[in-house]
CHARMM internal coordinates of N, CA and C (Angstrom, degrees):
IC EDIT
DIST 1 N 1 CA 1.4561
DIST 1 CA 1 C 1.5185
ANGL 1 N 1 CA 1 C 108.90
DIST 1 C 2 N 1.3296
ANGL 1 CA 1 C 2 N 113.74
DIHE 1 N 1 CA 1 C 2 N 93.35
DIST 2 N 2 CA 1.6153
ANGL 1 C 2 N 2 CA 125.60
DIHE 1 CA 1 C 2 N 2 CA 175.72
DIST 2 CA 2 C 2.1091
ANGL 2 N 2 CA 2 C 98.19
DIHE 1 C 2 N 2 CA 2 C 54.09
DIST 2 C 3 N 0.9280
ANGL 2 CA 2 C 3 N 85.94
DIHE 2 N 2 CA 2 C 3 N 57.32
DIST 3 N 3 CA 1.5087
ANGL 2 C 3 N 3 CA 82.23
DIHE 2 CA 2 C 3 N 3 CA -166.12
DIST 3 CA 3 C 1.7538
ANGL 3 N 3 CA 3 C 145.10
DIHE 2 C 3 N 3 CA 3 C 8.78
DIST 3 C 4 N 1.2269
ANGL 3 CA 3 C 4 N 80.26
DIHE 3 N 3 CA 3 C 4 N 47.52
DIST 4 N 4 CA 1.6143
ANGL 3 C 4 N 4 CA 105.65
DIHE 3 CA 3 C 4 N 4 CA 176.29
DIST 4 CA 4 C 1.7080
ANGL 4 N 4 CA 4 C 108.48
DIHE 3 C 4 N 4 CA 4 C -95.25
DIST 4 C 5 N 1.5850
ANGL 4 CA 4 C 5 N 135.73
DIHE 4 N 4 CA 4 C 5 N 145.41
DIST 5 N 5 CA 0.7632
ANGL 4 C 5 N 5 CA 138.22
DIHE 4 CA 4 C 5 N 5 CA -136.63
DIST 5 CA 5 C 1.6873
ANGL 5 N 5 CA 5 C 91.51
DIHE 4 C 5 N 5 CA 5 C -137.49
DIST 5 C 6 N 1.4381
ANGL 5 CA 5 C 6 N 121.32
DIHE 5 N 5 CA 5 C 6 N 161.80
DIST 6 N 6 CA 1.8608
ANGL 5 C 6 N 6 CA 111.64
DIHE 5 CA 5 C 6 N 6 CA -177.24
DIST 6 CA 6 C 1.7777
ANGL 6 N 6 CA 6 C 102.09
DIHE 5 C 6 N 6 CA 6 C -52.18
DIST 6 C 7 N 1.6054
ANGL 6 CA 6 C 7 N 103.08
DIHE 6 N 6 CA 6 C 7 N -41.10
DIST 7 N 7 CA 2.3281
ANGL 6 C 7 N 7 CA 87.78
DIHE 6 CA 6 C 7 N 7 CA -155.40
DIST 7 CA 7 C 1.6133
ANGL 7 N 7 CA 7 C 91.60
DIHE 6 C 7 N 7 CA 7 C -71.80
DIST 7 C 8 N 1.6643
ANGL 7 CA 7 C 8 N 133.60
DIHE 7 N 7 CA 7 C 8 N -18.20
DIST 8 N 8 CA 1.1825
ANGL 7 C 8 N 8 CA 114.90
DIHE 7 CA 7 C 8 N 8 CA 164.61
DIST 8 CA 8 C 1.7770
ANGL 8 N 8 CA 8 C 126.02
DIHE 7 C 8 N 8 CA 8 C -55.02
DIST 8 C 9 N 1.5671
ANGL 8 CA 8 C 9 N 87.15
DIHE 8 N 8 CA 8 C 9 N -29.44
DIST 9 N 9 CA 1.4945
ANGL 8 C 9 N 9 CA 66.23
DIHE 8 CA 8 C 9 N 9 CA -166.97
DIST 9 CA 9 C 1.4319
ANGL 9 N 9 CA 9 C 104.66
DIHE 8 C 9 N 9 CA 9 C -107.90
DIST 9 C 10 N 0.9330
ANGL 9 CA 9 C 10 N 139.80
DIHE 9 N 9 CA 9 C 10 N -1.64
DIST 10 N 10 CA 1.5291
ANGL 9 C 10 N 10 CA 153.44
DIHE 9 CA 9 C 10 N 10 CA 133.63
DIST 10 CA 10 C 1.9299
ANGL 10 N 10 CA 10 C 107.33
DIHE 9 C 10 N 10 CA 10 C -23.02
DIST 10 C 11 N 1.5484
ANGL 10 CA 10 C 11 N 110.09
DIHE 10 N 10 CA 10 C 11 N -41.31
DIST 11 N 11 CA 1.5865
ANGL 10 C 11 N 11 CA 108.21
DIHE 10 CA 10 C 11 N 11 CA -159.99
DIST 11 CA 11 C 1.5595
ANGL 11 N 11 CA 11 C 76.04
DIHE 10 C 11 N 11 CA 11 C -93.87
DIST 11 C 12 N 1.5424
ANGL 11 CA 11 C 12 N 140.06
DIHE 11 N 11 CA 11 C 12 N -46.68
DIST 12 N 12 CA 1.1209
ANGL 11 C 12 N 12 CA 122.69
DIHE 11 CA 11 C 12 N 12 CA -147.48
DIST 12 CA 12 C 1.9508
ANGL 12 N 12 CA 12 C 95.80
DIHE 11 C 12 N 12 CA 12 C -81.63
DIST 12 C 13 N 1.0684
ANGL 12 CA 12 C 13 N 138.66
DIHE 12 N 12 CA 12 C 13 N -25.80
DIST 13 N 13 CA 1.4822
ANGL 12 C 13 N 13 CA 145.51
DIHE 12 CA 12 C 13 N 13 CA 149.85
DIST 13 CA 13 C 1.4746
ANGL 13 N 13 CA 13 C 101.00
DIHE 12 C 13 N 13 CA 13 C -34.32
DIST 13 C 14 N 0.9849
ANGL 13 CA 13 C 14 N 127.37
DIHE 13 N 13 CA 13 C 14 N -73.27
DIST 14 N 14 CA 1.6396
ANGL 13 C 14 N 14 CA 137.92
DIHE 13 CA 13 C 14 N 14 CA -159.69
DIST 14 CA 14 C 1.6212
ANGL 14 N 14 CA 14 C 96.56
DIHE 13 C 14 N 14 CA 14 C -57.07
DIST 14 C 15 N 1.4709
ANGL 14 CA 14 C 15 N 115.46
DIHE 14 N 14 CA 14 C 15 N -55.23
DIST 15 N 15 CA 1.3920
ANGL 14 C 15 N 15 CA 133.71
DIHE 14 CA 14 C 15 N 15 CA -173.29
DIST 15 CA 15 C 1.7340
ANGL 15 N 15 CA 15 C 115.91
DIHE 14 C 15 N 15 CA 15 C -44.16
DIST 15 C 16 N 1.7527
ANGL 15 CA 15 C 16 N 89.69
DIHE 15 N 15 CA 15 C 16 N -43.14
DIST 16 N 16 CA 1.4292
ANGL 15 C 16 N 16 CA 99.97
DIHE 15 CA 15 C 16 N 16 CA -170.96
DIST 16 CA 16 C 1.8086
ANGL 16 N 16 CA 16 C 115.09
DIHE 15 C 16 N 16 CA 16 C -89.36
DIST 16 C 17 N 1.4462
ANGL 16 CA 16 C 17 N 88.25
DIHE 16 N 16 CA 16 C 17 N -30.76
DIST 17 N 17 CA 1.8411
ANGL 16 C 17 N 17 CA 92.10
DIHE 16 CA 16 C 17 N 17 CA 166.20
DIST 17 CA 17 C 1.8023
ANGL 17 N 17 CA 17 C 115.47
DIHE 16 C 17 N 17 CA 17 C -63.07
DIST 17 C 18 N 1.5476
ANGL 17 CA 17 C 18 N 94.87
DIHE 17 N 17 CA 17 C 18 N -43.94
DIST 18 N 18 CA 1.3781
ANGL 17 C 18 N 18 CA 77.85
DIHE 17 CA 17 C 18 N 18 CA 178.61
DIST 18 CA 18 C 1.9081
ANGL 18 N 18 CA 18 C 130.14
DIHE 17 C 18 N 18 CA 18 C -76.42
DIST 18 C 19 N 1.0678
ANGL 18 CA 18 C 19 N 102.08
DIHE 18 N 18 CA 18 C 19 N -46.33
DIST 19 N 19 CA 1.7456
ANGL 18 C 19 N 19 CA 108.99
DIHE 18 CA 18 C 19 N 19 CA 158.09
DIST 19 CA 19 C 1.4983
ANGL 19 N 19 CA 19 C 117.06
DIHE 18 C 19 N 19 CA 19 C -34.37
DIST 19 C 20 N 1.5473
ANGL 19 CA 19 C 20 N 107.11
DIHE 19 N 19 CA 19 C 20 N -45.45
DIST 20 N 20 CA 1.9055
ANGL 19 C 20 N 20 CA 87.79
DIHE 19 CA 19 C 20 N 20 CA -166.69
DIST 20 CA 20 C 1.7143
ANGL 20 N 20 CA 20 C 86.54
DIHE 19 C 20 N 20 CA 20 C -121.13
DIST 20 C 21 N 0.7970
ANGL 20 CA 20 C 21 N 162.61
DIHE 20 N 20 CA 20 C 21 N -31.98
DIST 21 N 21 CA 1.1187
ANGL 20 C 21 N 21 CA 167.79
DIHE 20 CA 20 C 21 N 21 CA -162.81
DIST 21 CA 21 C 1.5214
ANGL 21 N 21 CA 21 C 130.29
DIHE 20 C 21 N 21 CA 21 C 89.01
DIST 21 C 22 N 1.3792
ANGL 21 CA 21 C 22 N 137.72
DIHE 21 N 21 CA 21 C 22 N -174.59
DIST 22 N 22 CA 1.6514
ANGL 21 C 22 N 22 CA 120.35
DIHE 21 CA 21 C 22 N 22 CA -156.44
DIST 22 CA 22 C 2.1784
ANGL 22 N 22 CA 22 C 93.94
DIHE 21 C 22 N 22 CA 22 C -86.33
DIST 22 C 23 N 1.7276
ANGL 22 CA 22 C 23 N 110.67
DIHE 22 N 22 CA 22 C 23 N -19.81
DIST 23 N 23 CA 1.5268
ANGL 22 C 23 N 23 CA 104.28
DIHE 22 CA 22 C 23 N 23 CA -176.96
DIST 23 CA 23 C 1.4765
ANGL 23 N 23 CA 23 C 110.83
DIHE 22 C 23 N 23 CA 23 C -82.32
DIST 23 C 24 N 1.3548
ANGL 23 CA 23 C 24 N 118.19
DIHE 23 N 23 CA 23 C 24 N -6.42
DIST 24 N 24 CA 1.5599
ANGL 23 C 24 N 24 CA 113.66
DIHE 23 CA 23 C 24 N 24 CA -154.38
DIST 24 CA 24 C 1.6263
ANGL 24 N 24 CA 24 C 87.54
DIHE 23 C 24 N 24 CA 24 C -107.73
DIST 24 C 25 N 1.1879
ANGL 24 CA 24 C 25 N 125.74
DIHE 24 N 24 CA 24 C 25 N -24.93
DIST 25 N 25 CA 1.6927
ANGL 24 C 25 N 25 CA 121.24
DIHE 24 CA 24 C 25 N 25 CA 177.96
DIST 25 CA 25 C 1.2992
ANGL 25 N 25 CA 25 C 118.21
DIHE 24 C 25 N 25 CA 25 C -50.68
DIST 25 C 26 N 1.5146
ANGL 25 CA 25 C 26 N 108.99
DIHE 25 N 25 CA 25 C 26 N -49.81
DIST 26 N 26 CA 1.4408
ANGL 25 C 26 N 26 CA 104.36
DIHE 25 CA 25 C 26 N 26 CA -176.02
DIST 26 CA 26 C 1.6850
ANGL 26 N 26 CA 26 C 127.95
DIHE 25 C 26 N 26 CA 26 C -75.99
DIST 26 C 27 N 1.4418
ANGL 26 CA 26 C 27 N 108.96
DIHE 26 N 26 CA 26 C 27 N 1.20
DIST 27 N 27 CA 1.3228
ANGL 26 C 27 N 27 CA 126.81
DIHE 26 CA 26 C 27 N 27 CA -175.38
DIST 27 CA 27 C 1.6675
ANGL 27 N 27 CA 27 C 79.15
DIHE 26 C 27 N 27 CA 27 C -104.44
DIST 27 C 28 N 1.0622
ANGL 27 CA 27 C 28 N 145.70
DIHE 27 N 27 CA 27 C 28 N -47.49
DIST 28 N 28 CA 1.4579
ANGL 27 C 28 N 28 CA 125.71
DIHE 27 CA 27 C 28 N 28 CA -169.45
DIST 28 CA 28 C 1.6314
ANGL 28 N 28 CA 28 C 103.37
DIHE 27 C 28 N 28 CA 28 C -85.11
DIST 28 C 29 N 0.9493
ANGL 28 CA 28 C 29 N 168.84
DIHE 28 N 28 CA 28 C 29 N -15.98
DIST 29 N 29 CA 1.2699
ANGL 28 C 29 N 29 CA 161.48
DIHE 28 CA 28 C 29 N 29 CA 118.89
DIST 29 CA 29 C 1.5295
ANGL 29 N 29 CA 29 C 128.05
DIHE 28 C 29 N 29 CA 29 C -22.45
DIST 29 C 30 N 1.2590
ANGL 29 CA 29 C 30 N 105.79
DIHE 29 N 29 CA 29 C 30 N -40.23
DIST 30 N 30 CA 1.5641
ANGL 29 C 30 N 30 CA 133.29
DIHE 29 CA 29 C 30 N 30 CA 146.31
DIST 30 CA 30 C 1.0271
ANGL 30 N 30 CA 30 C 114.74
DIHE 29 C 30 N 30 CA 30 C -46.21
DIST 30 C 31 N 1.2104
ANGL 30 CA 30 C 31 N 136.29
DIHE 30 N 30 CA 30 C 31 N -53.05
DIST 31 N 31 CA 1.4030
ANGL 30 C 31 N 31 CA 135.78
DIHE 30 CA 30 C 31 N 31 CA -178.72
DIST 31 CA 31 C 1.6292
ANGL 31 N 31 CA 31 C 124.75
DIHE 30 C 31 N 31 CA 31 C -97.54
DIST 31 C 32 N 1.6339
ANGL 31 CA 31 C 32 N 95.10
DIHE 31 N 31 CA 31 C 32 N -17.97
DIST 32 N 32 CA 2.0594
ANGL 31 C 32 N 32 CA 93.71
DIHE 31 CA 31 C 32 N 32 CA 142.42
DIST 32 CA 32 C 1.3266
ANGL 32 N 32 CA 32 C 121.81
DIHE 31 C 32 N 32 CA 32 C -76.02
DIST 32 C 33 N 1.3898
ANGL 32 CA 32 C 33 N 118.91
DIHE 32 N 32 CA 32 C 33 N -34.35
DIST 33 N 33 CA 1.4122
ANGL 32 C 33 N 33 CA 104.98
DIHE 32 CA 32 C 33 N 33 CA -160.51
DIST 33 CA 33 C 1.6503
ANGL 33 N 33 CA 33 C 90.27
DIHE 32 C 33 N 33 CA 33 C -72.87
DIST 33 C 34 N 1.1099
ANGL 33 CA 33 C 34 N 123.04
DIHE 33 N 33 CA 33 C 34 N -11.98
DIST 34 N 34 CA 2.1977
ANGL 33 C 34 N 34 CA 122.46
DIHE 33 CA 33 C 34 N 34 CA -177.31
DIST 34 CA 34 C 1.4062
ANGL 34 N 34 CA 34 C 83.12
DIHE 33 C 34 N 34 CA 34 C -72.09
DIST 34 C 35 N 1.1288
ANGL 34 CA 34 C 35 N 118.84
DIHE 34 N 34 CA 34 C 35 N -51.96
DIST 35 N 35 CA 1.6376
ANGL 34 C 35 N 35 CA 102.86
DIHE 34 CA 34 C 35 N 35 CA -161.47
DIST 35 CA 35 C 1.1870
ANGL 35 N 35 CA 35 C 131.51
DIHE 34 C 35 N 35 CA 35 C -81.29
DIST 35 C 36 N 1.8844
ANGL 35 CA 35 C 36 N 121.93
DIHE 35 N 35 CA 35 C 36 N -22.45
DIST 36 N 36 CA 1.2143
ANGL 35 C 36 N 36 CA 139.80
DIHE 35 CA 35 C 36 N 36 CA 141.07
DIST 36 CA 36 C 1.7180
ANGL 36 N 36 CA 36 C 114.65
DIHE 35 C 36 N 36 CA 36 C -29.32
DIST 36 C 37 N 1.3926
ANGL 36 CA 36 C 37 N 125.01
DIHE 36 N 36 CA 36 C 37 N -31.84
DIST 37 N 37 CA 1.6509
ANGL 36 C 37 N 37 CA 132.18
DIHE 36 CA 36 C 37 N 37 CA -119.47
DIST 37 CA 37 C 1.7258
ANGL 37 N 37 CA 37 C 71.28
DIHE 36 C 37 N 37 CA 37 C -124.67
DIST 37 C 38 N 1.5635
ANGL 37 CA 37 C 38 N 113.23
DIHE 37 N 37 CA 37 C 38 N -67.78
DIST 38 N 38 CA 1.3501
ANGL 37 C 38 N 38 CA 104.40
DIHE 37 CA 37 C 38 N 38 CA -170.28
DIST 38 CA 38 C 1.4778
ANGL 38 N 38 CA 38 C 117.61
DIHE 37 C 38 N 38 CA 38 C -90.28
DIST 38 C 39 N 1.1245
ANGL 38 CA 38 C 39 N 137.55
DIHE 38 N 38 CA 38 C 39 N 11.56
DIST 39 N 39 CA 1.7011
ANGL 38 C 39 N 39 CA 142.85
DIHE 38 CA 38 C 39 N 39 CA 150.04
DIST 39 CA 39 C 1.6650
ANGL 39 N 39 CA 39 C 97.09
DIHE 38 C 39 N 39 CA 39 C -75.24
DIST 39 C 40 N 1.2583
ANGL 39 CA 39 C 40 N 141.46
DIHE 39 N 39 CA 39 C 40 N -66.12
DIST 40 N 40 CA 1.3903
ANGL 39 C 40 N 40 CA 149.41
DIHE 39 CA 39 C 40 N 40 CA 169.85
DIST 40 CA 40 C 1.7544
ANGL 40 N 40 CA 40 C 116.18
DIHE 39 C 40 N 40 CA 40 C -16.32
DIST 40 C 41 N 1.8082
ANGL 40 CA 40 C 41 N 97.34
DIHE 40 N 40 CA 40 C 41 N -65.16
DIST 41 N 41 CA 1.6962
ANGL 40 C 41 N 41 CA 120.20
DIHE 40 CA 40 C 41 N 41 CA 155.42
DIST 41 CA 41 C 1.2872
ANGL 41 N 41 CA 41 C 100.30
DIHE 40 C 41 N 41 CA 41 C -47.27
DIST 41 C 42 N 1.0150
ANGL 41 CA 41 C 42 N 137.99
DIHE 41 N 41 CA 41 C 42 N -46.11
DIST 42 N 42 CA 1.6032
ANGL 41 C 42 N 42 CA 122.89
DIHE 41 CA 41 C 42 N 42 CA -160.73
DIST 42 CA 42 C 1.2704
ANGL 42 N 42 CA 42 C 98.76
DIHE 41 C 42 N 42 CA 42 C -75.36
DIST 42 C 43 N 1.2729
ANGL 42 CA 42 C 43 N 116.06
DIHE 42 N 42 CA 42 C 43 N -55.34
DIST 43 N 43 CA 1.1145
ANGL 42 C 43 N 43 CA 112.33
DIHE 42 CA 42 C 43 N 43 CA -145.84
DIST 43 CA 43 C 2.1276
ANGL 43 N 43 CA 43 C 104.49
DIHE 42 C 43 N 43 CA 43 C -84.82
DIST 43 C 44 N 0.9128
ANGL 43 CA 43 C 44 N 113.89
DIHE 43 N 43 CA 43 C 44 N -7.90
DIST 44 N 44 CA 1.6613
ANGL 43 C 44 N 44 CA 144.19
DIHE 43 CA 43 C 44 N 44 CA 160.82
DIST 44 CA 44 C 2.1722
ANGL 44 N 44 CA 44 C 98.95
DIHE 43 C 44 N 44 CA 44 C -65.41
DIST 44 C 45 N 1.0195
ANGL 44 CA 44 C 45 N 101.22
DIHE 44 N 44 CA 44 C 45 N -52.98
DIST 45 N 45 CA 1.3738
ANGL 44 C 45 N 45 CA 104.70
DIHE 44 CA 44 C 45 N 45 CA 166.73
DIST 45 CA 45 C 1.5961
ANGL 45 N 45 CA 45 C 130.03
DIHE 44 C 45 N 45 CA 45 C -45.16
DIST 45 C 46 N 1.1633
ANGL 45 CA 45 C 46 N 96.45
DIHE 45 N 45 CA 45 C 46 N -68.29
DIST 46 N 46 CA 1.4758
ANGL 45 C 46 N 46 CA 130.77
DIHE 45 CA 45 C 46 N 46 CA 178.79
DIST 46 CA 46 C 1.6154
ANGL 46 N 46 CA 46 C 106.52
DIHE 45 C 46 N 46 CA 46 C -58.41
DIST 46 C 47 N 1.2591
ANGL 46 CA 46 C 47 N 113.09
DIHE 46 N 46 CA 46 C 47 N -42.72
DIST 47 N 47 CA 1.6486
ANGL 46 C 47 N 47 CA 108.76
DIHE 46 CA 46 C 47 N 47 CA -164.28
DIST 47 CA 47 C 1.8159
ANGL 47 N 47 CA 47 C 89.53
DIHE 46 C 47 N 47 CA 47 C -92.43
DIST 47 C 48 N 1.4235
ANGL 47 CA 47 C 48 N 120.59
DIHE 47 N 47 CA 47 C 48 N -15.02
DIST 48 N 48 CA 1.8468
ANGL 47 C 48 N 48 CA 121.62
DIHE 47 CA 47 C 48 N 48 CA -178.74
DIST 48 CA 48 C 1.7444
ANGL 48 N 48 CA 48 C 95.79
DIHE 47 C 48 N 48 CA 48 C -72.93
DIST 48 C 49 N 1.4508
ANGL 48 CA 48 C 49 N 112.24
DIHE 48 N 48 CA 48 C 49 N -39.14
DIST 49 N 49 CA 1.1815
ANGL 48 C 49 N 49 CA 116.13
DIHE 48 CA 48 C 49 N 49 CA -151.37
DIST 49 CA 49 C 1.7700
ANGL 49 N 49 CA 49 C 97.18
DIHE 48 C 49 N 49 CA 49 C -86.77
DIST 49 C 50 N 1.1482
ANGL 49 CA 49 C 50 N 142.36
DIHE 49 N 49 CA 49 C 50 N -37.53
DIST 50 N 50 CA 1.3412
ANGL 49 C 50 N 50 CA 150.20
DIHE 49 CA 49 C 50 N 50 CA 148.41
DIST 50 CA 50 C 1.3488
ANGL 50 N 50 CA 50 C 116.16
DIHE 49 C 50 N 50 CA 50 C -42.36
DIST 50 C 51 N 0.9212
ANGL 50 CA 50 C 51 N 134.95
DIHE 50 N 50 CA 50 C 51 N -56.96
DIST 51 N 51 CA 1.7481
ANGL 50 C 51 N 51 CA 144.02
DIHE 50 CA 50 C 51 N 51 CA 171.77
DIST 51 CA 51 C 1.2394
ANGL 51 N 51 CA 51 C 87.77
DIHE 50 C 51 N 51 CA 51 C -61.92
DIST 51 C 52 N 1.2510
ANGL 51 CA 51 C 52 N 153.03
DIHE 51 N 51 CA 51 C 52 N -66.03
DIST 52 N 52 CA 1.4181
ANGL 51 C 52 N 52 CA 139.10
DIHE 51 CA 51 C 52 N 52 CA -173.38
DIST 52 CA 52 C 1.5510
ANGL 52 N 52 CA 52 C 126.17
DIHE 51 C 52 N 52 CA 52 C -31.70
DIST 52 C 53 N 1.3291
ANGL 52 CA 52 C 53 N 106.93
DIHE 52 N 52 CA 52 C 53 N -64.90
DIST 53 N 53 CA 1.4189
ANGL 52 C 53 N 53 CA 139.18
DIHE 52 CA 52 C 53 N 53 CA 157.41
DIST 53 CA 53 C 1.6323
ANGL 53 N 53 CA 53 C 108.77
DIHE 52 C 53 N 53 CA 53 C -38.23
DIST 53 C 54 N 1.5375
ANGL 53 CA 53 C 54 N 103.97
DIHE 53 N 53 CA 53 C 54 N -68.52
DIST 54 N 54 CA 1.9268
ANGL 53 C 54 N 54 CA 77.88
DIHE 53 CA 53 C 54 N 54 CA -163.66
DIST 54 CA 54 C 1.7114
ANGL 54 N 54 CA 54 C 86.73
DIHE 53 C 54 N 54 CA 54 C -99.98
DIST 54 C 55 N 1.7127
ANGL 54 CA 54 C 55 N 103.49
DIHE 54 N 54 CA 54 C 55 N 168.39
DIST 55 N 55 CA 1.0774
ANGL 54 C 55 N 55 CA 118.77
DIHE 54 CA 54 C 55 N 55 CA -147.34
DIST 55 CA 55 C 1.9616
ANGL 55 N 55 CA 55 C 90.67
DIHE 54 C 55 N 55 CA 55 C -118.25
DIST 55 C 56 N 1.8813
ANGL 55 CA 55 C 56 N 97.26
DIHE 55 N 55 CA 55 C 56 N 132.54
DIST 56 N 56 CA 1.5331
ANGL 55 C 56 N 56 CA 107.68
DIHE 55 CA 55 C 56 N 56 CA -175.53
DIST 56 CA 56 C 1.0377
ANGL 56 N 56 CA 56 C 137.49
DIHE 55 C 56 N 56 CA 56 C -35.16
DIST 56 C 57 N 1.5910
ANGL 56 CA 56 C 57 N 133.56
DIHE 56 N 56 CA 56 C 57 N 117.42
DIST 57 N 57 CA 1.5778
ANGL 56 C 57 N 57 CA 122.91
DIHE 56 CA 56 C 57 N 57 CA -154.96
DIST 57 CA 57 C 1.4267
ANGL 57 N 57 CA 57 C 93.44
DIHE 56 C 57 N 57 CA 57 C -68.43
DIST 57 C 58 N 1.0358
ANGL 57 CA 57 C 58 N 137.07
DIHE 57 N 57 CA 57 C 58 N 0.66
DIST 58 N 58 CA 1.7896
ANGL 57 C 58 N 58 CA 132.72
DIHE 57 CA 57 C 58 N 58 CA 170.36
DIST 58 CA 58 C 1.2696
ANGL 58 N 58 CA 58 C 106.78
DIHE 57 C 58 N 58 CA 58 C -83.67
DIST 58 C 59 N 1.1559
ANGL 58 CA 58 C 59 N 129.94
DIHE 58 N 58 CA 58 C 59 N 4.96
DIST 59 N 59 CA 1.7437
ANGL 58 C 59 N 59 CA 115.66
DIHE 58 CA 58 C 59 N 59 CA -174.41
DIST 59 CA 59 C 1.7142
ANGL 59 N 59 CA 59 C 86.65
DIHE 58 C 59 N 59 CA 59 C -126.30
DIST 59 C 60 N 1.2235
ANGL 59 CA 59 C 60 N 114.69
DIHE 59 N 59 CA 59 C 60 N -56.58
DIST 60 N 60 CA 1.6214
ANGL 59 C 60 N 60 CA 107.27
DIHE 59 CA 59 C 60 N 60 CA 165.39
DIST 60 CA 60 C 1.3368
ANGL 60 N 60 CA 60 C 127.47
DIHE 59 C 60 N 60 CA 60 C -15.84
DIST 60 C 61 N 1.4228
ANGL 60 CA 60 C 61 N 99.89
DIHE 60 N 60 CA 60 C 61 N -66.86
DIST 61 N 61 CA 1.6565
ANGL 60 C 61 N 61 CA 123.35
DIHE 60 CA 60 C 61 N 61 CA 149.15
DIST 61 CA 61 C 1.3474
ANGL 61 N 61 CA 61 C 115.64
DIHE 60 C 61 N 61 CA 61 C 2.57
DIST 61 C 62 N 1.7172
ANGL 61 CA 61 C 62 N 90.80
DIHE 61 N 61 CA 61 C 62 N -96.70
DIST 62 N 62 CA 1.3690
ANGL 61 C 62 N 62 CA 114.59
DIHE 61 CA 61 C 62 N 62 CA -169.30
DIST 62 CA 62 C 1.2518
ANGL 62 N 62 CA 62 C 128.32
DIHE 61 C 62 N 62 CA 62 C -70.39
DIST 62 C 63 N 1.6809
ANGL 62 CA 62 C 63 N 108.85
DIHE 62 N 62 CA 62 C 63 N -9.48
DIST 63 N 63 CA 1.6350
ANGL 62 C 63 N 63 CA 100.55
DIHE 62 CA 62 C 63 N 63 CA -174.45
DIST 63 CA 63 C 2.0081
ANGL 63 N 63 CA 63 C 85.66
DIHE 62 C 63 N 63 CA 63 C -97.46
DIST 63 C 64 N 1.2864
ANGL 63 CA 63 C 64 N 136.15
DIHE 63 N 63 CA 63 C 64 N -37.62
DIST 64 N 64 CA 1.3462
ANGL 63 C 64 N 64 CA 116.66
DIHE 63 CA 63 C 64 N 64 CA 168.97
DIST 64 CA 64 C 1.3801
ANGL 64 N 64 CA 64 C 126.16
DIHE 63 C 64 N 64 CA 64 C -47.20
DIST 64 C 65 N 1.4019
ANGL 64 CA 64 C 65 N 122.34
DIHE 64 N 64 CA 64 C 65 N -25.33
DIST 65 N 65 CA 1.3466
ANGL 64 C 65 N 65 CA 133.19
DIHE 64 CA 64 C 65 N 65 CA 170.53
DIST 65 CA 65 C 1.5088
ANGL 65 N 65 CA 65 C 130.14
DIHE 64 C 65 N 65 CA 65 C -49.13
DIST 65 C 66 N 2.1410
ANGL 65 CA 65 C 66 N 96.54
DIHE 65 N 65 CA 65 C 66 N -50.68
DIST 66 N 66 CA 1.1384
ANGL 65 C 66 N 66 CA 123.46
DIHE 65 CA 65 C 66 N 66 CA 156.52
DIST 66 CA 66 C 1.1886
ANGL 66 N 66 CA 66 C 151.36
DIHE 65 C 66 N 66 CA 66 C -114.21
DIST 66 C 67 N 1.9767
ANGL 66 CA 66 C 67 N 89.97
DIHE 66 N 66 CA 66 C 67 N 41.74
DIST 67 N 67 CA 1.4640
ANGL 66 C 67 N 67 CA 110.62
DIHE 66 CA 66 C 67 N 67 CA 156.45
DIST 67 CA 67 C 1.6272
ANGL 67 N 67 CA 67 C 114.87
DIHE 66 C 67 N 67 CA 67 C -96.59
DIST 67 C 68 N 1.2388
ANGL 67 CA 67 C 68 N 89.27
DIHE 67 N 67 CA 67 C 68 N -30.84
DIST 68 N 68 CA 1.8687
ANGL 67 C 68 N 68 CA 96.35
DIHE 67 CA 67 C 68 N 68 CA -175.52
DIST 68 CA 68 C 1.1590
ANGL 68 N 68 CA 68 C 110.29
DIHE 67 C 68 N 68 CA 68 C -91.85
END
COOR INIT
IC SEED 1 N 1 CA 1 C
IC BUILD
């Protein structure tokens, strides 16, 4: 995992309890998982809005099939 090892991530746990404290974590996790949720949407957007545009290599297909 990103090549971090357990005492890494054990110090970066410890690091983060102590900086924001054990009430302020769950309001910051809260506000990744929003940002996880709407980068995700975007990017769900973006790949609807591309597939829209070019046209199914299955119909490509079939109309070269029944041109020749």
């Amino acid at each position: 995992m990103f090549g971090l090892g357990m005492p890494e991530i054990i110090i970066i746990v410890v690091l983060i309890l102590l900086l924001f404290g054990g009430r302020k974590i769950p309001e910051l996790m809260r506000g990744v998982g929003k940002g996880v949720r709407s980068f995700k949407e975007g990017l769900n957007e973006v790949e609807k809005s591309v597939n829209i545009d070019e046209p199914a290599p299955e119909k490509e297909q079939k109309e070269k099939k029944s041109e020749s």
